[in-house]
VOLUM-936945 format. One record per residue (C-alpha): y, z, x. Coordinates in steps of 0.2 Angstrom, whole numbers, plus 2048, in hexadecimal, padded with zeros to 3 digits. Last residue first. Layout:
BEGIN
YZX/...
# end
This chain:
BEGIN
AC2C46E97/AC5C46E84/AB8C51E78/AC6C5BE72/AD0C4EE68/AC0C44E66/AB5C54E62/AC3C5AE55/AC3C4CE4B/AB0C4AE49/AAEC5BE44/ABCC58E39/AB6C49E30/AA6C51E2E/AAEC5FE25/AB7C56E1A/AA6C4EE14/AA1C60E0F/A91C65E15/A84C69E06/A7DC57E06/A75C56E17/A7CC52E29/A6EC53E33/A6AC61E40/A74C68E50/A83C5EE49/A89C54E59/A91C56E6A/A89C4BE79/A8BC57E8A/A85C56E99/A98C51EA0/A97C64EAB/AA8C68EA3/AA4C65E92/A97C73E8D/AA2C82E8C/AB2C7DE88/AACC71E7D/AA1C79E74/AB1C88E6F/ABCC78E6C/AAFC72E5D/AAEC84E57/AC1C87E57/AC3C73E4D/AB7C78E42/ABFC88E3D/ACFC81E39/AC9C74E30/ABFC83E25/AADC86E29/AA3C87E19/A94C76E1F/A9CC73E32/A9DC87E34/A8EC8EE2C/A7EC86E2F/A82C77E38/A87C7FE48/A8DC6FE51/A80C73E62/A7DC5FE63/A77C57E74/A76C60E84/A70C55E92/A68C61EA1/A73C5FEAF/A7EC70EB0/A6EC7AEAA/A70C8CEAD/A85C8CEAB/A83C81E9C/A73C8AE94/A7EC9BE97/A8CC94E8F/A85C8BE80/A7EC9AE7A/A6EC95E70/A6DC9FE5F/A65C94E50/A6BC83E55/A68C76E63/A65C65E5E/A63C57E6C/A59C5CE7C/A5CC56E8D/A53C4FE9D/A42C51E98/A34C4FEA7/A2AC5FEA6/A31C67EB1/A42C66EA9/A39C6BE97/A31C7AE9C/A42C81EA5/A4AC7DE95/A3EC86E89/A47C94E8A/A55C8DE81/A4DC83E73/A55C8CE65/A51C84E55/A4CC72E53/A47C66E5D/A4BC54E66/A46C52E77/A4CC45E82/A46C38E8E/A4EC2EE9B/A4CC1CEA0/A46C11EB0/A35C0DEAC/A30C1BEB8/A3AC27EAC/A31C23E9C/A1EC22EA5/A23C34EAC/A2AC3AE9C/A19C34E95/A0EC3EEA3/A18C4EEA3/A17C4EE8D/A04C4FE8E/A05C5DE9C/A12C64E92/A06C66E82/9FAC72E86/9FFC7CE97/A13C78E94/A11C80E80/A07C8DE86/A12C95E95/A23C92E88/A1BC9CE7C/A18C94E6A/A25C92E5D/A33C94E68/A42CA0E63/A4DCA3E58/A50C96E4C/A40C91E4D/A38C87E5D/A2DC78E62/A35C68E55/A30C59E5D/A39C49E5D/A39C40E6D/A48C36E73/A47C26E7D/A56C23E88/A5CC13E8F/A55C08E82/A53BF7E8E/A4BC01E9B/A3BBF4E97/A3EBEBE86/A2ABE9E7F/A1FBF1E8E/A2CBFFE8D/A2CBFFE7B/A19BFFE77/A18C0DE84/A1FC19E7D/A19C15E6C/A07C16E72/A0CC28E7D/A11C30E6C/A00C29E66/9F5C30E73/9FEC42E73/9FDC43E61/9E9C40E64/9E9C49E72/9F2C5AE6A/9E5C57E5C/9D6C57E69/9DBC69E6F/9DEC71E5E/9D0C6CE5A/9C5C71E67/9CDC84E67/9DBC8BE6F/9D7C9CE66/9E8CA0E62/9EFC8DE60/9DFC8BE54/9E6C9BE47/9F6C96E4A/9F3C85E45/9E7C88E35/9F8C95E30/A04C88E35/9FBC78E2A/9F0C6FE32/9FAC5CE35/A0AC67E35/A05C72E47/A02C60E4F/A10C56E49/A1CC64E50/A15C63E5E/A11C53E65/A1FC46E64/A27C39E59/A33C2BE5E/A45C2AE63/A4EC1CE69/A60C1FE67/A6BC13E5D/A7CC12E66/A8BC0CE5A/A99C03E5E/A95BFBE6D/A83BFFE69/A81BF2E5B/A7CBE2E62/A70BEFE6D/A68BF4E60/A64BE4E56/A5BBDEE68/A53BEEE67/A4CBEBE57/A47BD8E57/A3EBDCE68/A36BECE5F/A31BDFE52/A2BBD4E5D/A21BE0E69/A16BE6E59/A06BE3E60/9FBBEFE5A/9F1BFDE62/9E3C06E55/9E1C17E4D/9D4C16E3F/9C7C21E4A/9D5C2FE4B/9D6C33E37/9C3C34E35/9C3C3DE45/9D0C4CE41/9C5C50E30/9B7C50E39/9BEC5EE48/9C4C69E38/9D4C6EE33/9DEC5EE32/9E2C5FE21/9F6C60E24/A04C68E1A/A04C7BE17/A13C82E21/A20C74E17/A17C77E06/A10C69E00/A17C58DF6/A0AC4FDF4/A0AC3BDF7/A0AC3AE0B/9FAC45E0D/9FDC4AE1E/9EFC4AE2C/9FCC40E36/9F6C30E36/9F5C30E24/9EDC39E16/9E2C35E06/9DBC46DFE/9CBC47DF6/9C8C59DF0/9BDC66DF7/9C7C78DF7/9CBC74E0B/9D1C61E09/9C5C53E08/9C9C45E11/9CFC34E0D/9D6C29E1A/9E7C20E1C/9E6C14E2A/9EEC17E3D/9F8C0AE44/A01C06E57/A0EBFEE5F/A1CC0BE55/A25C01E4E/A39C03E51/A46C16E4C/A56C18E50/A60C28E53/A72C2BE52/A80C26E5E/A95C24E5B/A98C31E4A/AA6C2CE42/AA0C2FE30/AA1C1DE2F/A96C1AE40/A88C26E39/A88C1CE28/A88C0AE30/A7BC13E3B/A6FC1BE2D/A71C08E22/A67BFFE2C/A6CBEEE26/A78BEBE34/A86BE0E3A/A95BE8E43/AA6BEEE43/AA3BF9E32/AAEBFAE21/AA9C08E14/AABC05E02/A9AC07DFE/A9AC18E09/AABC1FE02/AA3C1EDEF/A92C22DF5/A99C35DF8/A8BC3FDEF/A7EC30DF4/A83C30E06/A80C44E09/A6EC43DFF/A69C33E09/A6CC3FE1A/A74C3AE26/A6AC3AE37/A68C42E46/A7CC41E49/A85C3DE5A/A94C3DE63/A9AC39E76/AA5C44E81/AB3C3AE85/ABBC2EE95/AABC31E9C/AAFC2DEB0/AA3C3AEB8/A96C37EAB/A91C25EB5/A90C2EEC6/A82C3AEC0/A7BC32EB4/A75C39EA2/A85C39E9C/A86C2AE9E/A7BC22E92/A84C28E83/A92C22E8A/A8EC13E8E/A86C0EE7F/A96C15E72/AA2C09E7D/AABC10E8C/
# end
């Protein structure tokens, strides 16, 4: 099997039964990571013809799939609004001034109906089906080797950053207006890029992940009830358009998703990529035999201090719990960034293909 195939086939059920491996992916590695060890990346020799240089990097650390990105079919136009102590600020289609570094809980200046609309009126469809065309065609030259997945931007997380967690919890408690038209709005434009590809390429992506961070390291950020009654209606309709064009769709977050499962298989998802902060791969195994388990390489303590030894038990340890029902694609359960030795990725990568085999 090539990197495309075995990706794929993990997600069907006859296909997965003749996985020679379990197949591996990264997020992303990080410009940080590559810059500290530039001298292996410059002299780094791939099978294949890129100018992106996240899958010539992902493929060199040995890593088989990572996420690709195309144009999103649609445009929203920087706006300047005024922020809460009066002053001009010019944001983008996420209520986020671009230039400014803020705090990571105090982003976004959507927290007023006006503010939201000034922003919203400038959002317009586009044509971009060449350059997806372009970008898909480029994809699939290079899936044999390495498989690009498609992932695109969600609801959630998007919504809570573009007013800032305090302004957002305040509005998610009261369920007010606002909070309301700015789940549509990230709603509308996560189902334009949707849609753009299908009507662009068809099936020709196989899987289309959605990125969208819903839970800390512990827990959800909002109750599972809540989070299927405001957004999972939203999320129901564009897995719906995904699967009746012959695809299947994933979720990417952060944190411990666990029991957000059930919410997620109603809704539509057929898998989540991350997994960290306390999930038991056992017990999600044993509930959820078909539901696509991708990544669980705990990257806060083992793969960044872990010793080779202790990789290669914690690697083992994944996949004698999640490799039997062939749902699973074993990755770091975040990006690779600079504090992880680059031994260590060679050995997490080592030991998934020794115990990763079928």
């Amino acid at each position: 099997m090539n990197a495309k195939e075995r990706y794929l086939a993990v997600f069907d059920e006859n296909k997965r039964k003749k996985l020679d491996r379990v197949p591996t992916f990264v997020q992303y590695i990080r410009p940080e990571f590559v810059e500290l060890h530039q001298q292996r990346f410059l002299n780094m020799s791939v099978p294949f013809q890129s100018e992106v240089s996240r899958f010539k990097n992902a493929y060199f650390m040995g890593f088989e799939s990572v996420f690709g990105n195309v144009h999103p079919g649609l445009r929203v136009s920087r706006v300047e609004l005024e922020d809460k102590n009066g002053e001009k600020v010019i944001v983008g289609w996420n209520g986020q001034p671009p230039a400014i570094k803020m705090d990571y809980y105090q982003r976004g200046l959507f927290f007023s109906i006006e503010n939201l609309n000034k922003v919203r009126e400038t959002m317009r469809k586009v044509d971009d089906s060449a350059e997806i065309k372009k970008t898909m065609d480029h994809f699939e030259g290079i899936s044999p080797h390495i498989f690009p997945v498609l992932a695109l931007g969600g609801i959630f997380d998007t919504l809570w950053q573009s007013m800032g967690f305090n302004n957002f919890a305040y509005h998610y408690r009261k369920n007010t207006k606002l909070y309301r038209e700015i789940i549509k709005y990230f709603a509308e434009l996560t189902l334009i890029r949707v849609q753009s590809v299908i009507d662009t390429t068809g099936n020709h992506a196989g899987v289309l992940n959605i990125n969208d961070d819903i839970a800390f390291k512990g827990r959800p950020m909002i109750s599972p009830e809540r989070w299927e009654k405001d957004i999972g209606k939203y999320y129901k309709e564009i897995c719906s358009i995904i699967r009746d064009a012959g695809m299947k769709t994933t979720l990417h977050s952060d944190g411990d998703v666990t029991i957000m499962v059930p919410v997620l298989k109603r809704i539509g998802f057929s898998g989540v990529q991350g997994w960290e902060g306390g999930a038991d791969p056992y017990s999600i195994n044993e509930k959820y035999p078909d539901f696509v388990i991708n990544g669980f390489g705990d990257i806060s303590q083992v793969i960044p201090f872990g010793s080779k030894e202790e990789i290669f038990n914690h690697v083992k340890e994944l996949m004698d719990a999640l490799k039997e029902n062939r749902h699973f694609i074993i990755g770091p359960s975040t990006v690779i960034y600079e504090g992880i030795l680059f031994e260590n990725v060679e050995y997490f990568i080592k030991a998934s293909r020794r115990y990763g085999k079928y």
